[in-house]
FIPADO-141629 format. One record per residue (C-alpha): residue in three letters; x, y, z. Coordinates in steps of 0.05 Angstrom, whole numbers, plus 5000, padded with zeros to 4 digits. Example, Ala and Ser with C-alpha at 12.3 -4.5 7.8 and 13.67 -1.06 7.14 Angstrom:
! residues 2
ala524649105156;ser527349795143;
END
This chain:
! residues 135
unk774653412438;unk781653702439;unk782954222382;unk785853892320;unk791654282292;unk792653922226;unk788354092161;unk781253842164;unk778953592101;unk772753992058;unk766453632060;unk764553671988;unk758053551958;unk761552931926;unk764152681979;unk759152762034;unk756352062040;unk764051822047;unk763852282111;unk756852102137;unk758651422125;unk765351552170;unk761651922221;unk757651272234;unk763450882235;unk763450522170;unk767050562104;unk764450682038;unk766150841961;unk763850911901;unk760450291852;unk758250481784;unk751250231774;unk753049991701;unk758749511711;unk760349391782;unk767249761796;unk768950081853;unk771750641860;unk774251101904;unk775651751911;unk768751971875;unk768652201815;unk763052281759;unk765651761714;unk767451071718;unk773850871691;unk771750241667;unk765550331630;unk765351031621;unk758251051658;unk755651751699;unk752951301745;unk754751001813;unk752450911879;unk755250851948;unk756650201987;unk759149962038;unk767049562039;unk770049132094;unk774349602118;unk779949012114;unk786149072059;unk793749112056;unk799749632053;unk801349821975;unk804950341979;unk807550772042;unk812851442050;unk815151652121;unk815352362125;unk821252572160;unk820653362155;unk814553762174;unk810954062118;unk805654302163;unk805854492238;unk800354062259;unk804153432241;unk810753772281;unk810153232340;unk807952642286;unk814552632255;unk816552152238;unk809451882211;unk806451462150;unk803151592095;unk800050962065;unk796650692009;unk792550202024;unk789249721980;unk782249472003;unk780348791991;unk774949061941;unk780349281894;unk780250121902;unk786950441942;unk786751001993;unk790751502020;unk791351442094;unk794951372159;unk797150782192;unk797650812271;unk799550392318;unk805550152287;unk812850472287;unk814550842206;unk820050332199;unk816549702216;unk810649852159;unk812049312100;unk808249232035;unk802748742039;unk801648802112;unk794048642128;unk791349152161;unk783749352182;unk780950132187;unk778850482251;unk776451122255;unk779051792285;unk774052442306;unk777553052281;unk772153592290;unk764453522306;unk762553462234;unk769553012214;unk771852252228;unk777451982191;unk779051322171;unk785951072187;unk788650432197;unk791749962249;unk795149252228;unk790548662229;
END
């Protein structure tokens, strides 16, 4: 594995099964046991029901472009050869929205609502990322 040069994320206590689940190649958030909702990132209460509790399950990995910026100055030196890149929110079919990338496509071609599907990326030996590609 070549050396990665931009930040690696923390693996928190909270979000360690997000980053197991990555490692195997599979996407997962949060579901509160008491009402259903997902949710995502973690977090110790639901913001429907107000409920402590919540498990982790598995999502289809499928959704579409909400929201997106395309960072045209480097901020940090690892991203010095990405720009310019995306930054995307992308809404899952399940309902939550996450932060990610979106490769394989050109900044200025990304629309809102494009379909697109996640893939992931090894960062480090202990880190895989989710990003995306269009479906």
């Amino acid at each position: 594995m070549t050396t990665y040069k931009k930040p690696i994320p923390t693996i928190t206590p909270e979000l360690r099964p997000f980053f197991t689940a990555a490692r195997n190649r599979q996407l997962v958030v949060q579901r509160c046991t008491a009402c259903a909702a997902y949710r995502f990132p973690a977090r110790e209460i639901c913001s429907n029901c107000l409920s402590t509790t919540a498990e982790w399950v598995p999502v289809c990995g499928r959704g579409e472009v909400f929201s997106f910026n395309v960072m045209h100055q480097v901020y940090h030196p690892g991203f010095a050869d990405d720009v310019p890149y995306a930054v995307v929110v992308v809404k899952l079919e399940e309902g939550v929205k996450m932060i990610s990338n979106l490769v394989g496509v050109k900044p200025h071609d990304i629309r809102i609502g494009m379909s697109v599907r996640v893939v992931f990326e090894d960062i480090s030996d202990e880190v895989t990322l989710p990003k995306f590609v269009p479906a």
